[in-house]
Structure formats: structure tokens, C-alpha cells
GUMIRO-426224 format. One record per residue (C-alpha): residue number from 1; z, x, y. Coordinates in Angstrom, 3 decimals. Layout:
     k         pz         px         py
   NUM          Z          X          Y
...
// end
This chain:
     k         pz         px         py
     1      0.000      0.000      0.000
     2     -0.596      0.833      3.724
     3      2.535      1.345      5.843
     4      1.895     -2.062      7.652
     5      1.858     -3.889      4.020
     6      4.401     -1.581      2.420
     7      7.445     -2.619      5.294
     8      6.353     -6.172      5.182
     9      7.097     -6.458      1.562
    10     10.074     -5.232      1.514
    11     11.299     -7.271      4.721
    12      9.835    -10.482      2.587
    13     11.487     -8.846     -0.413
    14     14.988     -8.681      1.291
    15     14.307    -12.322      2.316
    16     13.394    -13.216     -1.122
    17     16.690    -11.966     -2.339
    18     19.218    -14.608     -0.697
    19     16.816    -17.401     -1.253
    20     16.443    -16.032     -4.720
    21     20.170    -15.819     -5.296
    22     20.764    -19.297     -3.435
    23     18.573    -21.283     -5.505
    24     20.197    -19.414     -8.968
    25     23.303    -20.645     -7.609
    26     22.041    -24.273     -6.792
    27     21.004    -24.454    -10.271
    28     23.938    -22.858    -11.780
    29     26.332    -25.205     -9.953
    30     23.961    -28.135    -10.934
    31     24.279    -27.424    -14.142
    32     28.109    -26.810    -14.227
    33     29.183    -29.897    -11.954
    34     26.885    -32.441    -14.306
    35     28.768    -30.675    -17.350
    36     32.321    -30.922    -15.997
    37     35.155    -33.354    -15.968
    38     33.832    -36.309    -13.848
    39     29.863    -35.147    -13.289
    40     30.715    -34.519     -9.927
    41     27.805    -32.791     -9.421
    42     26.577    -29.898     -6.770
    43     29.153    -29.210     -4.262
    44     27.095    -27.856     -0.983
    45     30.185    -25.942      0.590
    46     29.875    -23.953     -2.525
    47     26.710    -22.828     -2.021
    48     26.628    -22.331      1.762
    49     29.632    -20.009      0.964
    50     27.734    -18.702     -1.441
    51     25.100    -17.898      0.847
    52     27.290    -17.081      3.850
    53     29.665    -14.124      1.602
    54     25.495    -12.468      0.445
    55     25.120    -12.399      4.122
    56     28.660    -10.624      4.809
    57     28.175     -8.375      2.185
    58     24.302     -7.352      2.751
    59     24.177     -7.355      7.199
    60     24.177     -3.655      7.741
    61     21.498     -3.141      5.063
    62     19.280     -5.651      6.293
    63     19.844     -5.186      9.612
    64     18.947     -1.385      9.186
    65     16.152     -2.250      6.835
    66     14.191     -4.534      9.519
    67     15.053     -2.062     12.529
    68     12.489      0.445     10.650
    69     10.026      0.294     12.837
    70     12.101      1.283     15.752
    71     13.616      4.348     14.293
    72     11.537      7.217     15.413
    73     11.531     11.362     14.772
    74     10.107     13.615     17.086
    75      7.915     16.518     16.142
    76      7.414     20.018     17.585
    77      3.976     18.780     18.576
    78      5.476     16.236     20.748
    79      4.116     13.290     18.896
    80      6.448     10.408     17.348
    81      6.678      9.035     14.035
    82      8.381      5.917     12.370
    83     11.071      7.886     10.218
    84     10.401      5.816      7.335
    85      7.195      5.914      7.409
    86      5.736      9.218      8.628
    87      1.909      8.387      8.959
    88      2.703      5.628     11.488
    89      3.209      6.705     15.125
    90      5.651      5.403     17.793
    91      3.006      4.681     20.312
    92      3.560      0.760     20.302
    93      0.055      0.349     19.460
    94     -1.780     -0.035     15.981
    95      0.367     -0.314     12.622
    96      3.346      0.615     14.634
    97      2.725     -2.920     16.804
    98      2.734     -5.384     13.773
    99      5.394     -3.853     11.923
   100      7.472     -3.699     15.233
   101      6.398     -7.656     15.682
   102      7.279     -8.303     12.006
   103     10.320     -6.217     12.148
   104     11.615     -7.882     15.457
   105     10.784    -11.426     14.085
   106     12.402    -10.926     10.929
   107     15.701    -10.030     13.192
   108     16.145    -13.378     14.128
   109     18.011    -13.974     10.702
   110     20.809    -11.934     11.116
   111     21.186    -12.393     14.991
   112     20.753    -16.332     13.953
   113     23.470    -15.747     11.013
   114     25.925    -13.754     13.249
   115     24.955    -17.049     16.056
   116     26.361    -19.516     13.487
   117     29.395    -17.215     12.753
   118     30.875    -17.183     16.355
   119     29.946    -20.852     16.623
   120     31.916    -21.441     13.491
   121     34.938    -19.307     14.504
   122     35.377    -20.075     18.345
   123     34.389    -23.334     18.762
   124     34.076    -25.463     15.328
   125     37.564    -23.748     13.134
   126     40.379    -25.014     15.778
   127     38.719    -28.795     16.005
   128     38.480    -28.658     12.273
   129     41.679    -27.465     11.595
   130     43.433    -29.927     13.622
   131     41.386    -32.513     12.004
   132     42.266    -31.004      8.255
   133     38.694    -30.808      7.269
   134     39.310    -28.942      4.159
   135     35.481    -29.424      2.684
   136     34.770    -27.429      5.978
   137     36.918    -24.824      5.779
   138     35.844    -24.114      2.161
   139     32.300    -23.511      3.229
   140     33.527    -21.525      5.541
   141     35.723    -19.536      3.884
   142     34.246    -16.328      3.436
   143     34.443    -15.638      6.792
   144     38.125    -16.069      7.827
   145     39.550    -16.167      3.989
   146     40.102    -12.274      3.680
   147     42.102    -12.610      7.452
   148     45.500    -13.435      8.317
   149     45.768    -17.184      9.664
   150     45.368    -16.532     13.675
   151     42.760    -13.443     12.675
   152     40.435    -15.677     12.399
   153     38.262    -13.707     15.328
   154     37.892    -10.732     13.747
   155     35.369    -11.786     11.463
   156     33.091    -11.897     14.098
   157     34.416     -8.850     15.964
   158     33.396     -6.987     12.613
   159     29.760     -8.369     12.197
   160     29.237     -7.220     16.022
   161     30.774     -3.846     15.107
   162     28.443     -3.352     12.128
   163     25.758     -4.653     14.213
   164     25.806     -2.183     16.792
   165     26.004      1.031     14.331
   166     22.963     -0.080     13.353
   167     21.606     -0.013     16.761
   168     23.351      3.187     17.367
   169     20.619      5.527     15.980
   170     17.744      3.344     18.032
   171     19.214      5.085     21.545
   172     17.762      8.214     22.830
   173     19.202     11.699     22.278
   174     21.618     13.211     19.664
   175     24.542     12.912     22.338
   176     24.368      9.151     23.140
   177     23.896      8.373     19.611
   178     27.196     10.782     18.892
   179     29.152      9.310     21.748
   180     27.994      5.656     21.256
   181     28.821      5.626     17.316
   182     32.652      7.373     18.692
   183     33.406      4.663     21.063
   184     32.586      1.983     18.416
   185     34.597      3.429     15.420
   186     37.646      4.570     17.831
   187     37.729      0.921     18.867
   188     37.669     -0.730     15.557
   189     40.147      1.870     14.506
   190     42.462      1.102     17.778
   191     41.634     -2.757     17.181
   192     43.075     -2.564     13.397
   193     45.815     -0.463     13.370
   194     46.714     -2.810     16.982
   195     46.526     -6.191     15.127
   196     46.797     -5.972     11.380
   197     44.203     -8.530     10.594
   198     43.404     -8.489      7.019
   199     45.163    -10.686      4.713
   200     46.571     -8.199      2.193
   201     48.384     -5.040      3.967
   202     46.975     -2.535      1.606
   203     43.284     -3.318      3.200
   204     44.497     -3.026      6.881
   205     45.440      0.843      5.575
   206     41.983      0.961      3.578
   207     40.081      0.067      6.936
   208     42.044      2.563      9.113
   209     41.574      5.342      6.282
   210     37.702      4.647      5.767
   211     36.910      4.606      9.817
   212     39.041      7.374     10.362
   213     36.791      9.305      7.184
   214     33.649      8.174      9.165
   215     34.964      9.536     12.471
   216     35.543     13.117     11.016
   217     32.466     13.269      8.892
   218     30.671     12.366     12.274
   219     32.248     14.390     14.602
   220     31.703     17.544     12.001
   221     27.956     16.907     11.477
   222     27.495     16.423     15.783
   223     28.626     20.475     15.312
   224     25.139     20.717     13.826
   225     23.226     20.338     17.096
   226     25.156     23.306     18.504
   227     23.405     25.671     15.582
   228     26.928     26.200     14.061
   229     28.340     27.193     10.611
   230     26.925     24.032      8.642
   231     28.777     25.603      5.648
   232     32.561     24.982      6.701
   233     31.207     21.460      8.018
   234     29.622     20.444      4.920
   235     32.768     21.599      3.352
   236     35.072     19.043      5.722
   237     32.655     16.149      5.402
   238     32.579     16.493      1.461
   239     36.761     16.657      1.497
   240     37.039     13.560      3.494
   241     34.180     11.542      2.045
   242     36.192     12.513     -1.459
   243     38.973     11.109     -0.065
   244     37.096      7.841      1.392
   245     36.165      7.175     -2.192
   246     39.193      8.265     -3.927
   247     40.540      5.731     -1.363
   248     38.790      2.897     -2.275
   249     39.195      3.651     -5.711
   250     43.299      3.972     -5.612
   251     42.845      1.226     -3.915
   252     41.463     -0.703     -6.755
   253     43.508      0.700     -9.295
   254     46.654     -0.790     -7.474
   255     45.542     -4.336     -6.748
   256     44.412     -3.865    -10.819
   257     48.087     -2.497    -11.626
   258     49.321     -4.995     -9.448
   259     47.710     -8.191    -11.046
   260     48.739     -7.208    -14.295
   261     52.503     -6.284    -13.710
   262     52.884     -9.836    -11.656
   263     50.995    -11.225    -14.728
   264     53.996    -10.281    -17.344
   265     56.519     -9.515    -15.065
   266     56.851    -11.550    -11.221
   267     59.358    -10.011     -8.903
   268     61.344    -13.393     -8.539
   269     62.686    -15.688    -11.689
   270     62.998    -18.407     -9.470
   271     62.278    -19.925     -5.739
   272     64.385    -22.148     -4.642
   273     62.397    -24.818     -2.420
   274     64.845    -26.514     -0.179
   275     65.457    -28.353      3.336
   276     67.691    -25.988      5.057
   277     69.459    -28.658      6.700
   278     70.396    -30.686      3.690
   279     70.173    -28.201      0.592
   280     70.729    -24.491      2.626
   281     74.202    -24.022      1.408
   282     73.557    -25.866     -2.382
   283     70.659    -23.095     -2.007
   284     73.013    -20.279     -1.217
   285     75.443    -21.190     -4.200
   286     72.432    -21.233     -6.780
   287     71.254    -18.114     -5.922
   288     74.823    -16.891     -6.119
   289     75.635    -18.297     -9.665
   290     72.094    -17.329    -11.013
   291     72.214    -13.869     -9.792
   292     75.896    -13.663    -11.540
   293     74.568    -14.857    -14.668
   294     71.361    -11.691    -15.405
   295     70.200     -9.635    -13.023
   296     66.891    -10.057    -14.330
   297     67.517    -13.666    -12.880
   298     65.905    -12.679     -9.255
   299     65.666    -15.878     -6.935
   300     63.944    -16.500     -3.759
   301     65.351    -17.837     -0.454
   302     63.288    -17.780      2.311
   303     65.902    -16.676      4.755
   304     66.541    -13.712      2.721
   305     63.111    -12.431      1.423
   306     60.799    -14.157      3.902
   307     59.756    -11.703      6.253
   308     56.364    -12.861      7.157
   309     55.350    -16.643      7.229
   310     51.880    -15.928      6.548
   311     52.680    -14.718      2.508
   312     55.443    -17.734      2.339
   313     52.840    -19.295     -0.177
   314     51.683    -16.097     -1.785
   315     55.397    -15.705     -2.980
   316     55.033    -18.787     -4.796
   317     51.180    -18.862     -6.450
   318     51.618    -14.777     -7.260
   319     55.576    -14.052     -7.567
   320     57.479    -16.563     -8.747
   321     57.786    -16.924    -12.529
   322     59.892    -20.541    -12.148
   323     59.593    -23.151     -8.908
   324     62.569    -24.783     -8.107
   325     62.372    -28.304     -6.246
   326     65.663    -28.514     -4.856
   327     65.476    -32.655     -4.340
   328     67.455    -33.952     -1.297
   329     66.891    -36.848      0.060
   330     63.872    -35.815      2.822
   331     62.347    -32.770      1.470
   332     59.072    -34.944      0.404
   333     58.732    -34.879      4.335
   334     59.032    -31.211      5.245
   335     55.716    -29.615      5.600
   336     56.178    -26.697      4.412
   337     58.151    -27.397      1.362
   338     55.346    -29.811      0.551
   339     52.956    -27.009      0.853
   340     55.517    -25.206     -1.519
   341     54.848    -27.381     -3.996
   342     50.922    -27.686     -3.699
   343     50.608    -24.313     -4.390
   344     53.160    -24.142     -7.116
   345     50.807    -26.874     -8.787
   346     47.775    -25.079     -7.972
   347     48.507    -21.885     -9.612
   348     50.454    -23.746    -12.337
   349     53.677    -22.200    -11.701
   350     56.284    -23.694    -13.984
   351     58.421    -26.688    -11.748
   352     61.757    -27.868    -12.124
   353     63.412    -30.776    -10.030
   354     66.776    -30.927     -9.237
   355     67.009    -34.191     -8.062
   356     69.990    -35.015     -6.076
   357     71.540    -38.726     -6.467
   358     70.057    -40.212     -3.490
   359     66.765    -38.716     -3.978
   360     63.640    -41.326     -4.580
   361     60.608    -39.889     -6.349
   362     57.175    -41.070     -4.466
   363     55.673    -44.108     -5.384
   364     52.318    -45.229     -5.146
   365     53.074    -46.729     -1.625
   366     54.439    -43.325     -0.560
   367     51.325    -41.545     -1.796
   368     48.307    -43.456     -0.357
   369     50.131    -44.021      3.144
   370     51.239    -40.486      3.016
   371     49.523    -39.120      6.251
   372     51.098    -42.058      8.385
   373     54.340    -41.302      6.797
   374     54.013    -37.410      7.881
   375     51.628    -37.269     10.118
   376     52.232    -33.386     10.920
   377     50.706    -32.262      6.778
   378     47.508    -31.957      8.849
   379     48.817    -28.417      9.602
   380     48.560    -27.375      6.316
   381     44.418    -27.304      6.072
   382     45.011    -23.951      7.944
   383     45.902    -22.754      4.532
   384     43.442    -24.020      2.649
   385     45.633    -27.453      1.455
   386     44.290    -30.521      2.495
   387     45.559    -34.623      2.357
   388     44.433    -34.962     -1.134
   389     46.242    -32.006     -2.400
   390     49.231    -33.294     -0.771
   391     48.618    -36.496     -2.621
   392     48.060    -35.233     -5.993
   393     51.408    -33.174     -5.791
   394     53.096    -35.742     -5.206
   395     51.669    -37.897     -8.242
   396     52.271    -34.485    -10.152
   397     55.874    -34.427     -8.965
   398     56.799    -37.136    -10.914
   399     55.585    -35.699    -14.263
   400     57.651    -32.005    -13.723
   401     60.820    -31.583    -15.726
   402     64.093    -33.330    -14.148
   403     67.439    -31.978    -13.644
   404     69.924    -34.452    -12.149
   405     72.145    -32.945     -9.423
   406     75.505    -34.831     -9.767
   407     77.121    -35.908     -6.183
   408     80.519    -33.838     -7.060
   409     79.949    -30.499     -6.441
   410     82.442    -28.576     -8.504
   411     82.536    -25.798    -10.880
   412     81.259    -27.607    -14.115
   413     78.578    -28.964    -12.218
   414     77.076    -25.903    -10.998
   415     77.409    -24.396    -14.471
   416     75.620    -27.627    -15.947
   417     72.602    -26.312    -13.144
   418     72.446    -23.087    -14.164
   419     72.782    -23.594    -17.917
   420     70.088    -25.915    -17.476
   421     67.237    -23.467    -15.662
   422     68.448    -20.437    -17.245
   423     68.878    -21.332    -20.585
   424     72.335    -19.703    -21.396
   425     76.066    -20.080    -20.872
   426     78.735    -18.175    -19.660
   427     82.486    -18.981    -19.000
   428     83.171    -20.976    -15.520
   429     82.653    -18.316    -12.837
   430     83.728    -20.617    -10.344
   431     87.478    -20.892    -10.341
   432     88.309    -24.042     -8.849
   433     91.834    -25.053    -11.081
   434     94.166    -22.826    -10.307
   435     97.722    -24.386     -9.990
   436     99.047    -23.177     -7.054
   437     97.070    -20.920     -5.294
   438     98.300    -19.677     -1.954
   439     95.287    -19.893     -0.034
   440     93.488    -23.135     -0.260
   441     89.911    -24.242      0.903
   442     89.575    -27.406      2.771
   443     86.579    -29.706      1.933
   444     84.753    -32.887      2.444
   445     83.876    -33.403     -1.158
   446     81.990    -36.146     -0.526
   447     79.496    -34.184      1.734
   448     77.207    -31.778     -0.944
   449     76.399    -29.413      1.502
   450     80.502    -28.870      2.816
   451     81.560    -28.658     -0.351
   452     78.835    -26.193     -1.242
   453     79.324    -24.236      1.537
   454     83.124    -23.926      0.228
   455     82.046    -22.642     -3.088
   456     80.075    -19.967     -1.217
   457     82.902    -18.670      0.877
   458     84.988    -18.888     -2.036
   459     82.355    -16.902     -4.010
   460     82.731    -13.723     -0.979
   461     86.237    -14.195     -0.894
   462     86.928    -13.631     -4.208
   463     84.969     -9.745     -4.572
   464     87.233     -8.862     -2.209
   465     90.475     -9.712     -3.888
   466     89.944     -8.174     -7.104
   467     92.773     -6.667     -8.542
   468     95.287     -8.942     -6.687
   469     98.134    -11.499     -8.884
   470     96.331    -14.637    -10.062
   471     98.251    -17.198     -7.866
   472     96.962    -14.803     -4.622
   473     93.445    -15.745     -5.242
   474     91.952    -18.996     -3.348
   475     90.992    -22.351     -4.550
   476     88.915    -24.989     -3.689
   477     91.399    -27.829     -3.274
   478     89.668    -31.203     -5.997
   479     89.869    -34.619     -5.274
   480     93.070    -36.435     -6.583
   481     94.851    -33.183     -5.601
   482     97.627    -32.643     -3.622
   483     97.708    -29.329     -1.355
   484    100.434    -27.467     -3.436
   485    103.728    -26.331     -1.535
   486    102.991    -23.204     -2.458
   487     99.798    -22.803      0.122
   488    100.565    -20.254      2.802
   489     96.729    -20.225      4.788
   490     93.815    -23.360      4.398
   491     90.647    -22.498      5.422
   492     89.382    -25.877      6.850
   493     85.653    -26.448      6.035
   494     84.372    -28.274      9.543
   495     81.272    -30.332      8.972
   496     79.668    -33.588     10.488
   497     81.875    -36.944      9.899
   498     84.531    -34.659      7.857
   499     87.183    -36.628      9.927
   500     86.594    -39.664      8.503
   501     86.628    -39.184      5.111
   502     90.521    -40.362      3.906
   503     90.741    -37.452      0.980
   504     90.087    -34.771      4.052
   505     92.453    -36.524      6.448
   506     95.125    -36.562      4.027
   507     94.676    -32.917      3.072
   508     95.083    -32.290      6.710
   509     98.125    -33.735      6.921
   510     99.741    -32.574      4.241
   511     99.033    -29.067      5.594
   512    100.448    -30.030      8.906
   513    103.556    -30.793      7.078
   514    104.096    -27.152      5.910
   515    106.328    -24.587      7.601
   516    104.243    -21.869      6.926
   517    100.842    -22.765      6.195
   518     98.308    -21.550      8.946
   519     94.692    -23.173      9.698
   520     91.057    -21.418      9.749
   521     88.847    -24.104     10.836
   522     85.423    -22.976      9.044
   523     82.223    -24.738     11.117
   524     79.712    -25.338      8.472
   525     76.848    -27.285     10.549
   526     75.665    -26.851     14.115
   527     76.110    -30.440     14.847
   528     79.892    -30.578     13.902
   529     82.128    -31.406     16.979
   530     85.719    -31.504     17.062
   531     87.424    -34.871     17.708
   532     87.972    -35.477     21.560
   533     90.629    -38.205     22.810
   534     87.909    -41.208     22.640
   535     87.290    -40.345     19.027
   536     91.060    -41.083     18.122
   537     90.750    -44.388     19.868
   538     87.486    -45.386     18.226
   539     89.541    -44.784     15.027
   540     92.240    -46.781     16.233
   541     89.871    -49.566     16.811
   542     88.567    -49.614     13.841
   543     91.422    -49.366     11.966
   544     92.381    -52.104     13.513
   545     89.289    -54.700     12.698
   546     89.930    -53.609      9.700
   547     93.347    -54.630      8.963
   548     91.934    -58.146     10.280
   549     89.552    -58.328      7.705
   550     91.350    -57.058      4.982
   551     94.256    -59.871      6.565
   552     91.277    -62.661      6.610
// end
């Protein structure tokens, strides 16, 4: 072939190749969906990200493919020549004028494809995500998938990066090209290390290592134009483009390493999904009891191991061997333990529920109307989980294995828990019958989260006083108990309507009644207040219409 046919082939040939590839996958996906559960048939977000990741993956070899014609060497003659093709001259006229025609038309892909990518990214991804289009943000996934959620951008800040090294070689001169291709790789390099944008931390290291390889390499072989020792250079650029490679390769070998080690071993035995409001101290205690129990019995609690919200759900699909629903009365409401749960069903993470006694499981009321009921799950498409996830979890919820929470929170009944998720048994760890303890904790045993929140203090307290006479150790004062005579300090657990509870009241004035008995009032919730002079009269009041009824 002549020059003019020879690039023209393999521009059509490079064209040839995604439609080639796209229509494979139209069939493939044909032939799967009409095969499957449901004949569901082709899904076009599957092919248009399909299409879209061949794109990602293939710009800077197309682009530098079709920009051919307007890479040009000079000779010592003074004459120009297409560098590709070294019987064509640069003179604009000729051969050199239809492939440059062909060669500029055949741009208007990737500029066109890099068009639709900031379109998608600045002005279609927030109106879709506060709409929860999840169909859309499927087929668009390979753009913003392998970012951090609010790194969106750099997609596009990428493509125009690779875009212009391309162009970089087009400019005129050894030292523009130099500079030009310095500015752009110090930037990116500045720009990564700045914002962290990939998903997975081990790639934002990758990126710096590989543009920082590309930066030395370059700024080694510029020592070429000077006429200098192209030995020692050559010996630099090999070293780092070793280590480039041997980076990319480690880099492999550890997300390998990695998949297989969370595969037969996760880093946490169990997550403990809870409303912190309602279930935060019951959450505490569990982790407490479990961890007492094996150490191999590793549990999750977000306030503990959650560092970054962005991997929140990564803990759960990729390092969590059991997912614990801790079921109080609202958590079917909280966004983000909802989006717990989808992805615990997702990556079929074994689920237990620990359903507490006032807990409802959804019905089909609750399911369909679902969006109206929480109307803020919309949030969730921004990781991938849209309305009809949410709905299917919650059919799914009521098929996972039940544990029923009982409303006394004592020492048997956190044993009964633990027995129950772990498997084994152990002798009470939770002392709770001693006779006559000296130091006593104060509860409302009515109120699961006070009286968990005394089992946790109770469960520091005690390290601390190993060692010391049985009768010195504290107790959690039970219900139908009177505070024994022999109590010298009460640690008062304070939480919200404590006060009018008649067990607590009476506890309270039994320790009033003692010589030596001092009071630690404990505050166990942010909205607890303590009684001001119209609360005793509201009692009073009441007490009093009461008495009428009770008289009537």
C-alpha cells in the first residue's frame, strides 16, 4: 500500500476495533440476558459501559495513532518528513494533505468522546445523583467507579492530561516539547499526591510512583540534546523504568495476596450495624463480651475502626466474615445502616438479626411506600445502591436468621447473645449477683441503652480492680433488689426519663438514707437533664390525678 492508503487503514482499522468489540458484546449480552433468570434481555448501560471503559483504556493510542500525520522529523537537507511514514513530506500538500484531512477528521472521536465525558461529569452526575438514577450511573460507571465519591472530576482531568502528552511531541523544538511534557506530569503529580482521588489507596501511590518514573526517564533522555554521556542516562532510565514495572507488578501481587487472605480469613468476625442513638451502648457491650470470649472474635464499630466514610461499605462487602443487624426500633430508617445492609446482601455476607422487643420487621406496606417513608435513601445512588435495592433488602431482611434481644439487659442475657453468634459458652463474665458489694451501679433497667451503658462501665471498672477482696468489686444493682447496707459509693447512671421510673426512684432513696454512701451521677445521653423545681411539681400533679383515679 501507498502511505495515503496504508494510514487510512489503520485509522479505519482502529475504528473497526470498538465497533467490532461493541457488537461482540451486544451479542454476547443478547445471548446471556435471553438465557438468564427472567429473559430480561440486553441491558444498554452494559454495553455503553462497555464501550465507554475500550475508550478509557485505548485514548492515548488512538489519539497518537490519528495525530500521524502531524508528527514530523527534520533532515540535514532541510526537508520534512511524516515520522511514520518517511516517503511522505510535511509540506501540507499531496499525500501529506489527505492523510492530514483524514487524520484530523478521524479526531473528532476522541475529542467527541472526551465532549460526552465532561458533559457526563459536570453537568449530568449531580442532577442524576440527586434524582437516584442508578441505570445511569451504571452506564456511567467506568468513568467515576475507580474514584473516590466527590473525585468524580478527575476522570476528566486525566483524559485532558493524556490528551495533551499526545499533543506534546506536535510543538516545535526539543525544549518546548521537554518543558511542555514537565509542566503536565509535575501537575498531575502535584494534583494526586494533593487530593488522593483514586478509590483504593494503593493506586493513588501507583500513580505518584509511575509519573514520578516518567519524569526522571524524561528529564535524563532531554540530557541527550546537550551531546552528553548517553551511557549513565540509559543506565538511570532502565533502573527506574525497572522499577515502574516492578511497581505495577507488586502492585498486582498485593491486591492478588490481598483477595485471597480476605477470601479465607476477613479482618473482622463481625460488624455490628446499629443506630448510635438507640443501640451505641448495647453495641459497646457486644463488642466487649465477644472480644472476651476469642480473640479471633474481631468486631466492627464504626466509631472505633471507621476512619474514612468513603470505605464504610467496603468494610462490610470485603471484611466482614458475619453482619450483625442490631434491630432497634428505627434502624430500618437510618440511611446508612440501610445501605449496611444492601451491601451485606449484595456480597452475600452472612446476616444475623438481633431483634429487639419493640422492633417490627417491614411489611409489604413498608416496602413499596419506602421512599415516602425515608425520603433521604436517595443519597445512597452515590454509591451505586438504588430504591430497588433498598427494597429488596428489606424483603431479604425478613428471611435472615433471628436472634431475639430480651428487654432485661442482664448478665444471662448478654451471654444468651453471644452464645448465640459465636457458637460457644463460657462461664458468666458479667458479674451482676454479688451480695453485698460496696460499690453499686445505679440503673434504669427498663431503658436498654442505661442499663447497657452500666454493664460497660462495669466491664472498665472491673480490669482495674483485679486482685482486690470479692465484696470490693462493683455490681450492677437488679430489679427486686434492695441497695445493700453495705454500699459505701453508687455510681448513678443519668439517662432520659430515669426519674420517673419507681425501681430508680426508690434506689435513690434508699441511698439517700445511708450515712456513708456517696453519689457519682454518670450522664449516659446528651439529652438527659436534671430535674429543675417545675419538674417536682409536674410530679406532684400527677401523682395527684392519679390517686383520683385509682380513688374513682
Amino acid at each position: 500500500m501507498d502511505p495515503v492508503m496504508k494510514f487510512s487503514t489503520r485509522t479505519l482499522m482502529v475504528l473497526l476495533l470498538f465497533a467490532v468489540a461493541s457488537c461482540v458484546h451486544f451479542l454476547f449480552l443478547a445471548w446471556k440476558r435471553s438465557k438468564g433468570e427472567g429473559g430480561k434481555g440486553l441491558q444498554i448501560s452494559l454495553l455503553a459501559r462497555t464501550a465507554g471503559t475500550l475508550f478509557m483504556v485505548f485514548f492515548i493510542s488512538l489519539c497518537s495513532s490519528l495525530l500521524a500525520p502531524f508528527r514530523c522529523n527534520i533532515h540535514p537537507n532541510g526537508r520534512w518528513t511524516v515520522q511514520a511514514y518517511h516517503g511522505v513530506y510535511c509540506d501540507g500538500v499531496g499525500p501529506h494533505q489527505v492523510m492530514a484531512v483524514v487524520g484530523g477528521l478521524a479526531c473528532l472521536l476522541p475529542l467527541g468522546f472526551l465532549a460526552i465525558c465532561m458533559w457526563v461529569i459536570i453537568i449530568e452526575l449531580p442532577k442524576r445523583l440527586q434524582q437516584a438514577d442508578v441505570k445511569f450511573l451504571r452506564a456511567c460507571s467506568f468513568l467515576f467507579m475507580r474514584f473516590r465519591p466527590g473525585a468524580e472530576i478527575f476522570s476528566v482531568l486525566f483524559l485532558i492530561r493524556n490528551a495533551l502528552v499526545v499533543l506534546c511531541p506536535l510543538l516545535p523544538g526539543s525544549s518546548a516539547k521537554v518543558v511542555s511534557m514537565n509542566l503536565i506530569l509535575y501537575g498531575s503529580l502535584a494534583m494526586t499526591a494533593y487530593s488522593k482521588p483514586w478509590r483504593a489507596n494503593v493506586c493513588n501511590f501507583l500513580d505518584m510512583m509511575l509519573v514520578t518514573g516518567m519524569l526522571v526517564i524524561l528529564d535524563m533522555g532531554s540530557l541527550f540534546i546537550q551531546d552528553n554521556d548517553g551511557g549513565t542516562t540509559m543506565v538511570i532510565c532502565l533502573i527506574f523504568s525497572a522499577m515502574m514495572l516492578l511497581s505495577i507488578i507488586g502492585a498486582v501481587f498485593y491486591g492478588v495476596a490481598k483477595h485471597f487472605m480476605q477470601k479465607y480469613r476477613k479482618p473482622f468476625r463481625y460488624f455490628l450495624c446499629h443506630q448510635k442513638i438507640a443501640a451505641g451502648s448495647m453495641a459497646r457491650l457486644l463488642k466487649m463480651e465477644l472480644q472476651k470470649r476469642n480473640s479471633k472474635f474481631t468486631t466492627f464499630v464504626d466509631c472505633d475502626d471507621l476512619n474514612d466514610l468513603t470505605r464504610l461499605f467496603s468494610y462490610v462487602g470485603q471484611d466482614t466474615e458475619t453482619f450483625v443487624i442490631m434491630g432497634s426500633p428505627d434502624i430500618l430508617t437510618r440511611k446508612w445502616c440501610v445501605g449496611e445492609m444492601c451491601t451485606a446482601r449484595s456480597h452475600k455476607v452472612k446476616t444475623v438479626l438481633l431483634a429487639w422487643p419493640d422492633f417490627v420487621k417491614p411489611d409489604k406496606n413498608f416496602i413499596e411506600n419506602y421512599d415516602s417513608i425515608v425520603p433521604d435513601i436517595t443519597e445512597l445512588a452515590n454509591y451505586n445502591i438504588g430504591l430497588q435495592e433498598v427494597q429488596d433488602t428489606m424483603a431479604w431482611i425478613n428471611t435472615v436468621d433471628t436472634i431475639n434481644v430480651p428487654s432485661l439487659v442482664c448478665g444471662e442475657s448478654i451471654e444468651h447473645i453471644c452464645g448465640n453468634l459465636t457458637g460457644t459458652q463460657r462461664t458468666r463474665s458479667i458479674a451482676d449477683t454479688r451480695e453485698s458489694p460496696d460499690c453499686i451501679i445505679v440503673s434504669d433497667l427498663d431503658n436498654m441503652e442505661a442499663a447497657a451503658t452500666a454493664y460497660v462501665l462495669l466491664g472498665l471498672i472491673v480490669p482495674k480492680l483485679v486482685g482486690g477482696q470479692k465484696n470490693n468489686m462493683p455490681a450492677v444493682l437488679q430489679k427486686d433488689r434492695s441497695v445493700p447496707n453495705s454500699a459505701c459509693s453508687a455510681l448513678v447512671i443519668c439517662s432520659e426519663g430515669c426519674f420517673k421510673q419507681f425501681q430508680f426512684g426508690d434506689w435513690l432513696m434508699q441511698v439517700a438514707k445511708l450515712p456513708d454512701c456517696c453519689v457519682l451521677p454518670i450522664i449516659a445521653e446528651d439529652g438527659f437533664r436534671f430535674p429543675s423545681p417545675s419538674y417536682y411539681e409536674e410530679r406532684k400533679v400527677e401523682r395527684m390525678l392519679e390517686r383520683r383515679l385509682n380513688a374513682d
